[in-house]
C-alpha positions as CSV (number, residue, x, y, z in Angstrom):
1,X,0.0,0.0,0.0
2,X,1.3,3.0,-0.8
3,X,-0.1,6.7,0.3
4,X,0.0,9.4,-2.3
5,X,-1.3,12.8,-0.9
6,X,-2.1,16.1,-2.5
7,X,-2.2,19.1,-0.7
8,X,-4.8,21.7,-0.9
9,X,-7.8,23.5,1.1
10,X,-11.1,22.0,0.9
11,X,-14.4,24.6,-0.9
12,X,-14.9,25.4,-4.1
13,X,-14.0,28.9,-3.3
14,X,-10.4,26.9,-3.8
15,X,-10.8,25.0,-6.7
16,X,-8.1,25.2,-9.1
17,X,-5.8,27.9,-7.0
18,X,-2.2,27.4,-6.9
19,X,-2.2,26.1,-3.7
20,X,-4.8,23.6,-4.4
21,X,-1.7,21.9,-7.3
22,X,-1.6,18.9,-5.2
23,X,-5.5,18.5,-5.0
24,X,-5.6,18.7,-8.8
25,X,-3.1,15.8,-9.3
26,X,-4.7,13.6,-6.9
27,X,-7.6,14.5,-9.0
28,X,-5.6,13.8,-13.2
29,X,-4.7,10.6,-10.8
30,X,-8.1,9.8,-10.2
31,X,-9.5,10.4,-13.4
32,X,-6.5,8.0,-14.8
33,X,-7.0,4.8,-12.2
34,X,-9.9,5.1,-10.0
35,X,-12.7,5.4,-12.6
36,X,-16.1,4.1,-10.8
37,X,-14.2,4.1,-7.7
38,X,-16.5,5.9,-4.8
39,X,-14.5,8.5,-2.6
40,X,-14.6,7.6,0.9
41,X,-14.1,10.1,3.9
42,X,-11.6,9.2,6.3
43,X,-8.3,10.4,8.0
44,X,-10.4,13.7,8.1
45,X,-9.4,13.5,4.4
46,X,-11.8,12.4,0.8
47,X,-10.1,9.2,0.0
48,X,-9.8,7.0,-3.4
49,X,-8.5,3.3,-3.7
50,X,-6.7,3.5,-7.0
51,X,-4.1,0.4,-8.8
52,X,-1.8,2.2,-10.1
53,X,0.8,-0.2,-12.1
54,X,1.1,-3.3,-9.6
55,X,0.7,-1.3,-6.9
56,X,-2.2,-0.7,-4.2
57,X,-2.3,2.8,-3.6
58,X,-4.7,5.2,-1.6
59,X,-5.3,8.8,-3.1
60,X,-5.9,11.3,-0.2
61,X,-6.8,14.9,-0.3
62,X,-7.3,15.9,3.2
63,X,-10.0,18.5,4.3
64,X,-8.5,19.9,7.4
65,X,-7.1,22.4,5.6
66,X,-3.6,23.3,4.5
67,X,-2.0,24.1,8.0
68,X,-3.4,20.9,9.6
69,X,-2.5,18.4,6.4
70,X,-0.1,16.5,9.0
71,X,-3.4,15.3,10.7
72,X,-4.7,13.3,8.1
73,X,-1.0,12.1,7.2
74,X,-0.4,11.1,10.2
75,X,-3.2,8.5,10.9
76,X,-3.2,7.1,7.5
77,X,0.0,6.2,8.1
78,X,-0.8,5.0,11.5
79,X,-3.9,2.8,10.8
80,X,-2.1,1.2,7.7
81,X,1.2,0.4,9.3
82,X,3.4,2.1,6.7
83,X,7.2,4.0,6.8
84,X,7.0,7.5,5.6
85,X,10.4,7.0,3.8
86,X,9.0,3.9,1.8
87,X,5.1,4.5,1.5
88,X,4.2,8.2,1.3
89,X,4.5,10.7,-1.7
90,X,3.4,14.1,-1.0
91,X,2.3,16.4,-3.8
92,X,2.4,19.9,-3.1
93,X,3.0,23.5,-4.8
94,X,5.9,25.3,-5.1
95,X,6.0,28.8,-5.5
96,X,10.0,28.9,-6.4
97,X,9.1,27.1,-9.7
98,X,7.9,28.2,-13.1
99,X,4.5,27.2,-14.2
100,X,4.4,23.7,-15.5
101,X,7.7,22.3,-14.1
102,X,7.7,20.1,-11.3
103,X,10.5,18.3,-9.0
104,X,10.6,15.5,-7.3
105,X,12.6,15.1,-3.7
106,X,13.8,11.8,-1.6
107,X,12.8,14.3,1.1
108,X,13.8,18.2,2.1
109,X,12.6,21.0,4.2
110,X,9.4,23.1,4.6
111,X,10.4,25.8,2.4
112,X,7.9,28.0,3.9
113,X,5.0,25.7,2.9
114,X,2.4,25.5,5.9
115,X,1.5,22.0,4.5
116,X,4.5,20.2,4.3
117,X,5.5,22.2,8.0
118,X,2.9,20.1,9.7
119,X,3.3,17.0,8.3
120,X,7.0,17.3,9.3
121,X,5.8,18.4,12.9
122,X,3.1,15.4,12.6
123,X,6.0,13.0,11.4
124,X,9.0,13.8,13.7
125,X,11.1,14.9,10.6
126,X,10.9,15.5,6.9
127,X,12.1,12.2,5.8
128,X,9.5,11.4,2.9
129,X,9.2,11.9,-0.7
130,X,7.3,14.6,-2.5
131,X,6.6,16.3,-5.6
132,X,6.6,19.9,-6.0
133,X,4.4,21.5,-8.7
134,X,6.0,25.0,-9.8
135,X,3.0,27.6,-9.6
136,X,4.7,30.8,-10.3
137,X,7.1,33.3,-8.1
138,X,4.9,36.0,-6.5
139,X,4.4,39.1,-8.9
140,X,6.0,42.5,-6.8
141,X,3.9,44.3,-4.7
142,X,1.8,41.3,-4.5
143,X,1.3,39.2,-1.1
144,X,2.5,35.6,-1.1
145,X,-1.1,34.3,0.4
146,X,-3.0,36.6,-2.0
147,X,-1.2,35.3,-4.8
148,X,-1.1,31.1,-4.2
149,X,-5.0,31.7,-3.4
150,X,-5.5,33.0,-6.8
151,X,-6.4,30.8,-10.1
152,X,-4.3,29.6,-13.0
153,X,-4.8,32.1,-15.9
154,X,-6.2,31.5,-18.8
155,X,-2.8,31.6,-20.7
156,X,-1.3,29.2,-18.2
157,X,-3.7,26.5,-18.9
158,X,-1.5,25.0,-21.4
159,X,1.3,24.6,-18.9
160,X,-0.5,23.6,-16.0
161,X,-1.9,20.5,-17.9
162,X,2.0,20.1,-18.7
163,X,2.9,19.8,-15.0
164,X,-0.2,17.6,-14.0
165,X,0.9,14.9,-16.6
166,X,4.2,15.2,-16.1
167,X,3.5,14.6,-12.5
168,X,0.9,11.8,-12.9
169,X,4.1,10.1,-15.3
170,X,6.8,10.6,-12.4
171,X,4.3,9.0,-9.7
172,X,4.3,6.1,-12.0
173,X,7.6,5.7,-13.1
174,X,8.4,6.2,-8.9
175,X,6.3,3.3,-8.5
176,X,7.2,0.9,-11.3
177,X,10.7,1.7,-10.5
178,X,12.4,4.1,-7.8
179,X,11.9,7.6,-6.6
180,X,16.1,8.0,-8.0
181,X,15.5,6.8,-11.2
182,X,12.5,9.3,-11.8
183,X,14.8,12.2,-9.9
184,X,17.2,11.3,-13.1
185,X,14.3,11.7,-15.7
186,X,12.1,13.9,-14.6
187,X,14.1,16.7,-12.8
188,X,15.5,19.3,-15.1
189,X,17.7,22.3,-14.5
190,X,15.6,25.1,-14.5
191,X,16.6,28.9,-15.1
192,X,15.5,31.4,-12.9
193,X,12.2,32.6,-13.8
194,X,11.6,36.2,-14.6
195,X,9.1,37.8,-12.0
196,X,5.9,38.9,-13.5
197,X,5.9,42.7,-14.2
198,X,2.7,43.9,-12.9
199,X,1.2,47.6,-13.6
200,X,3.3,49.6,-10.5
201,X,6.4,48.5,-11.6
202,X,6.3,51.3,-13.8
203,X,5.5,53.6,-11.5
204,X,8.2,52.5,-8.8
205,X,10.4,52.7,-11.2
206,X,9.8,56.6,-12.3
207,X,9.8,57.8,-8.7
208,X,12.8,55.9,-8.5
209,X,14.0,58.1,-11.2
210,X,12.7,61.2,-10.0
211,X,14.5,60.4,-7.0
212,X,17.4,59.8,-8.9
213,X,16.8,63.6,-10.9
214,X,16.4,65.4,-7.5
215,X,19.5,64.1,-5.8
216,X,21.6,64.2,-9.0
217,X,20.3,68.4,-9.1
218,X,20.8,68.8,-5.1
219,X,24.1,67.5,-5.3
220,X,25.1,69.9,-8.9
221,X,23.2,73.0,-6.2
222,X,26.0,71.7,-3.2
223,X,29.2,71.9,-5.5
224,X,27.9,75.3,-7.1
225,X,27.2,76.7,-3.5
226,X,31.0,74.8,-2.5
227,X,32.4,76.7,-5.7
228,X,30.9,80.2,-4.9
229,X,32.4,80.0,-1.4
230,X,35.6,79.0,-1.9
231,X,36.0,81.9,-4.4
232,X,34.5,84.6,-1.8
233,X,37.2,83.7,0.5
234,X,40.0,83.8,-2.2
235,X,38.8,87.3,-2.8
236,X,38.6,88.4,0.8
237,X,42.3,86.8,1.6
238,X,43.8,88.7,-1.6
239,X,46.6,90.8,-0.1
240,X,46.4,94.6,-0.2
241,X,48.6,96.4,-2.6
């Protein structure tokens, strides 16, 4: 048995934000291996039995919320008997990745995700596999929880349905093979994504300008005044004839 988790927050209010990109695997999974299956609720989670390959897996989304995710990790993995390191994948969105990449980790830190912080709390340590869907860098001026709580746009759809089949291929070949092996094919070096210009960028950027203008004319108005000074004193130190 083998526990594959999506992270995400529960409402429809939520469906198909960035932080729901682990709710909308579990769901390309579902769609691909659990057809006629009925979703069960337990492990305060909605729950799907799914074969994927030779392999008995359980598809969990939990509904506690992000920040309480660990919960529902935590007694799936308790009622089924099963090692974190060996029998959990955790899909989850990743904010320091481009749209429509994804990486895949033997196991790692938080990074600042409230999800993955309590499963680690839940678990004792962050020794577990997961899958990282990139979502986008936060624009400027924009804040973090506003921004993973919005929608895909429209003219991201294409790479979103990249990253959910790439992901849905890498949880296969993880479990037809080994998590190293799909490290090996599906990780890529990625650049470092430009950050979204967004409408006051333009504007920070002329006051920064202006700013620029007012010091570069006070400083021209100091040296003048420096100049004017020094030249009064030559005069008034001129030796009488």
């Amino acid at each position: 048995m083998k526990l594959i988790v999506g992270l995400g927050n529960p409402g429809l209010q939520y469906t198909n934000t960035r932080h729901n990109a682990g709710f909308m695997v579990v769901n390309a999974l579902a769609d691909k291996f659990a057809m006629g299956q009925i979703a069960r609720s337990r492990f305060n989670s909605v729950t799907l039995d799914a074969n994927i390959g030779a392999e008995k897996c359980l598809l969990i989304k939990p509904t506690s919320f992000m920040n309480r995710s660990g919960q529902s990790v935590g007694e799936a993995l308790r009622f089924f008997k099963l090692d974190p390191q060996e029998d959990l994948l955790v899909i989850v969105d990743d904010i320091a990745l481009p749209v429509g990449s994804i990486r895949i980790r033997k196991s790692g830190g938080a990074g600042g995700h409230n999800g993955l912080a309590d499963i680690d709390r839940v678990l004792g340590g962050a020794s577990y596999p997961r899958i990282r869907i990139g979502v986008g860098e936060v624009p400027r001026l924009m804040n973090q929880a506003d921004w993973v709580l919005s929608k895909f746009m429209s003219d991201e759809s294409v790479k979103v349905k990249e990253s959910l089949d790439k992901a849905c291929n890498a949880i296969e070949h993880i479990l037809d093979h080994d998590i190293v092996s799909a490290m090996n094919t599906f990780n890529e070096k990625l650049a470092k994504p430009k950050r979204k210009e967004h409408p006051n960028d333009k504007l920070e950027q002329d006051k920064s300008n202006e700013d620029k203008s007012s010091t570069t004319t006070g400083d021209k108005k100091s040296v003048e005044d420096t100049s004017s000074a020094q030249r009064a004193e030559s005069t008034n130190n001129t030796p009488a004839n």
